[in-house]
C-alpha positions in Angstrom: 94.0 -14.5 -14.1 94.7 -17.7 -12.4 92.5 -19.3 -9.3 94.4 -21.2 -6.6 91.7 -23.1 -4.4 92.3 -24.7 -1.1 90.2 -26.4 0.7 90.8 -29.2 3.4 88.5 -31.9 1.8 89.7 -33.9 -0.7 86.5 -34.7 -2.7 85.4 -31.0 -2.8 89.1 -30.1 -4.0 88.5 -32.5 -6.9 85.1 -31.3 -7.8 86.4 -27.4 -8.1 89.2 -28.1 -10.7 86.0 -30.9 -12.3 83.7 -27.3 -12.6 86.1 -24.8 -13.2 86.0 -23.2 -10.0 89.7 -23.5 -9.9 92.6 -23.4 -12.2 94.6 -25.6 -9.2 94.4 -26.4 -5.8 97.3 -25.6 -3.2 98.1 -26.1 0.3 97.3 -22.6 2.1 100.8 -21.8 2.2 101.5 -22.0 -0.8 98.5 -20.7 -2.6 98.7 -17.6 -0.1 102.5 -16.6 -0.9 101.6 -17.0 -4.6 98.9 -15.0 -4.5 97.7 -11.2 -5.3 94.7 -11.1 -3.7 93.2 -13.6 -1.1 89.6 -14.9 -0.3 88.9 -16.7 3.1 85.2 -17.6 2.3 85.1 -20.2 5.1 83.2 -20.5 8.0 83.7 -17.3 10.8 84.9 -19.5 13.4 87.9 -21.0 10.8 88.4 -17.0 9.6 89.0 -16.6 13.2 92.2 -18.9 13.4 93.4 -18.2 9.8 92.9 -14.2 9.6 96.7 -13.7 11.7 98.3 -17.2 10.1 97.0 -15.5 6.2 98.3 -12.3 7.3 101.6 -13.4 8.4 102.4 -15.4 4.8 100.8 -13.0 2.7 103.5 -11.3 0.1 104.2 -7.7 0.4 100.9 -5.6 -2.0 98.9 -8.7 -1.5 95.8 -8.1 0.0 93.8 -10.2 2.3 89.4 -10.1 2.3 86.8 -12.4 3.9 84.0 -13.1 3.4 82.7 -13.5 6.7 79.1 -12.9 8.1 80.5 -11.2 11.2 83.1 -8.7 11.2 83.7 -6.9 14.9 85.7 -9.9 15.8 87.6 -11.1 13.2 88.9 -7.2 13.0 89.7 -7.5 16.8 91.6 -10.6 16.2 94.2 -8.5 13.9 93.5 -5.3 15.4 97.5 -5.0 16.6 99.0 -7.2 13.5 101.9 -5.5 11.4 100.4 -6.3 8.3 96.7 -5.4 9.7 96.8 -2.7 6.7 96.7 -5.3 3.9 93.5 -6.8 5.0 89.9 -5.7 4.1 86.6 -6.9 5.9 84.4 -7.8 3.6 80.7 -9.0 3.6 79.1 -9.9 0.2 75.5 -9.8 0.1 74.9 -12.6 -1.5 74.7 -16.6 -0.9 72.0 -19.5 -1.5 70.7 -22.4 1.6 73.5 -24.3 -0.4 76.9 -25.3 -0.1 79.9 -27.5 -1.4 81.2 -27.0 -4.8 78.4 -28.2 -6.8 76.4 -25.4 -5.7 78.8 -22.7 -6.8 77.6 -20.9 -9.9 79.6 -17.8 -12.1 77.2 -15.1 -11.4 76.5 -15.2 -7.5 78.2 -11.8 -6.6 77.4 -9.9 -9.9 75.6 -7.0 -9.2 74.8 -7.4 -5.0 76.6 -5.5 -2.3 79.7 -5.4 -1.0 80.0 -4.2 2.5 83.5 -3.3 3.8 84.2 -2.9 7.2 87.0 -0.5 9.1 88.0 0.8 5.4 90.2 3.4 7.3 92.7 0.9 8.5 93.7 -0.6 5.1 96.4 0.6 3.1 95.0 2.3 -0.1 96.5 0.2 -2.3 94.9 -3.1 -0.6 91.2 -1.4 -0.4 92.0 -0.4 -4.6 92.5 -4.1 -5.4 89.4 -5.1 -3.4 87.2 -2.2 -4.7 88.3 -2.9 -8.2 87.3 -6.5 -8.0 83.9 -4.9 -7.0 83.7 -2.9 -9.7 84.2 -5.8 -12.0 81.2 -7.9 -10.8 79.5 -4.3 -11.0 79.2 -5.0 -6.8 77.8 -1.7 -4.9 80.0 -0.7 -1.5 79.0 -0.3 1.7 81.1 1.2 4.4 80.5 0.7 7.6 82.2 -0.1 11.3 82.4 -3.4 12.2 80.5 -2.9 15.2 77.7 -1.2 13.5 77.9 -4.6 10.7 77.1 -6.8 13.6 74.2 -5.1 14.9 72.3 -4.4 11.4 73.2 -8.0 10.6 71.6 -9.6 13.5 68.2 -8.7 12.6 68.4 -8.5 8.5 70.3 -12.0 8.7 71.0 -14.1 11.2 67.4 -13.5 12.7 66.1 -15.0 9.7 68.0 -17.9 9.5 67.1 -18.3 13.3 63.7 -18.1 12.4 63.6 -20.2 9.8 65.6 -23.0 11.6 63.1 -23.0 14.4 59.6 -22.9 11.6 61.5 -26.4 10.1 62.1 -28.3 13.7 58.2 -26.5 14.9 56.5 -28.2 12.2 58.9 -31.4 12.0 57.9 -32.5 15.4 54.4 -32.0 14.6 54.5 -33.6 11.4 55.7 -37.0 11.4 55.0 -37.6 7.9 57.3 -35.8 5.9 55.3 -36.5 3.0 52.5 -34.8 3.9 54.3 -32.0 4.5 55.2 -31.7 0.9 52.2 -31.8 -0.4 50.4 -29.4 1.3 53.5 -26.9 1.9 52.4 -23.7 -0.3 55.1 -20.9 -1.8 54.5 -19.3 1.8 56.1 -21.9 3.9 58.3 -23.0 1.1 60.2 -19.7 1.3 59.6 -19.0 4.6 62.0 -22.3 5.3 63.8 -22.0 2.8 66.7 -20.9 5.2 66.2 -24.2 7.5 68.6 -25.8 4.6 71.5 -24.1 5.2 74.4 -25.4 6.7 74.5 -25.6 10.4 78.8 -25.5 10.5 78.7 -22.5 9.0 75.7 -20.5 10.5 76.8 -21.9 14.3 79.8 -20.1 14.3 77.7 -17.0 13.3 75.8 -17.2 15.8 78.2 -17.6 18.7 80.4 -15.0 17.4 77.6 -12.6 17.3 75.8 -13.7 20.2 75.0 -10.3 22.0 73.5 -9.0 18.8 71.3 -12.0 18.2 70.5 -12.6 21.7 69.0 -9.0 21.6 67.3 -9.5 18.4 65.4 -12.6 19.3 64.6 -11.4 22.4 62.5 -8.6 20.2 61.3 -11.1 18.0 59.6 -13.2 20.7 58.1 -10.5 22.1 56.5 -9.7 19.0 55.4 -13.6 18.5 54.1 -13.3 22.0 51.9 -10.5 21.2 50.6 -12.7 18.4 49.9 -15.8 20.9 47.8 -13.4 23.3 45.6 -12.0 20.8 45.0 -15.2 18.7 44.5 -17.1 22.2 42.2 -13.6 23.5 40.3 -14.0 19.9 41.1 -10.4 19.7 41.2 -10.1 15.7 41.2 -6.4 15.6 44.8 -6.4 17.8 45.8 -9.6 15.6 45.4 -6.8 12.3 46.7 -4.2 14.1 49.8 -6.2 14.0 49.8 -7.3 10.8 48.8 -4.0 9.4 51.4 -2.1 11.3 54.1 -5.3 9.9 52.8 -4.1 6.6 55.0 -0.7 6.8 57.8 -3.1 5.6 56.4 -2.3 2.5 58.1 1.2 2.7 61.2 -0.1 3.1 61.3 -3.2 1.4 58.8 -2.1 -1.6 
């Protein structure tokens, strides 16, 4: 098997053939009417533009995934192409606060889910060759519409990150002294933040693409941190359990 790469900067292109990451780096033209099977694992808002452009110069048997965060509208955006059937939403579960090259590592997708999106609309021979991959990296499928993707994701995913992001700039404008907060951050707020790393030009695009879905979940999400406010600012500590004991049935789910 051989791994074109292509990527627009030059430096990052140099350190994937240094790592092993790629066998040799192409323009997208050409590594996309060489290849079998493609991989757009930018950010949503690039998947966008490139989804009809990939389609159009993909080889006939090829098939075309993503790995995209969002789905409903990168399926719109090739809803009415002629070679629609040889693409296949995808959504691996899987990914680190980290990004660029050097934080690529062999074993990221074994064994985490794939979710594919609107299976019924690619041919059978393009949704083998994706599965099959799958079943290589011993990847559980998903299948789901995109629609429904959007929605589950806005609260599993993109919530968090939201979250997260706002926890980092709550307690850097309290905390002048970055040092200090080092030393005193504990495993809690360590993973808590964890998220606050990643990369804002990929998890923008996420959010503006899904922006009904995440409106809808953060309006939730303060109402629930309101709810906390009043009953800390009441000193009602019964209500403030309450809370926290009925936040505990995550447990079920989560184990």
């Amino acid at each position: 098997m051989t791994i074109l790469g292509v990527d627009s900067n030059p430096q990052h292109a140099e350190q994937a053939l240094e790592r092993g990451i790629a066998d040799e780096i192409l323009s997208l033209e050409a590594a996309v009417i060489s290849a079998d099977v493609v991989v757009l694992a930018t950010p949503v808002n690039a998947i966008l533009q490139q989804l009809p452009v990939v389609l159009e110069l993909l080889r006939p048997n090829a098939a075309l995934m993503d790995f995209g965060s969002t789905k409903e509208q990168l399926c719109a955006v090739v809803a009415t192409h002629p070679k629609r059937e040889q693409y296949v939403a995808t959504h691996p579960i899987a990914g680190t606060e980290y990004s660029g090259p050097e934080a690529a590592f062999a074993t990221l997708l074994d064994g985490k889910t794939m979710i594919i999106c609107e299976r019924e609309k690619s041919a059978p021979a393009a949704l083998e060759q994706v599965e099959q991959l799958c079943r290589l990296l011993e990847m559980p499928l998903r299948y789901m519409p995109a629609a429904e993707h959007d929605l589950h994701f806005a609260y599993v995913s993109h919530l968090s990150h939201i979250s997260s992001f706002a926890l980092g700039l709550t307690v850097l404008d309290k905390e002048n002294n970055e040092k200090n907060i080092f030393d005193m951050a504990g495993s809690g707020f360590s993973s808590t933040v964890r998220l606050a790393k990643s990369s804002p030009q990929m998890w923008g695009p996420i959010f503006s693409q899904n922006r009904k879905n995440v409106s809808e979940a953060l309006a939730g999400y303060i109402e629930q941190l309101q709810q906390f406010k009043a009953a800390i600012d009441a000193q009602d500590e019964e209500l403030t359990k309450e809370l926290m004991a009925k936040a505990n049935d995550i447990r079920r789910i989560l184990g």
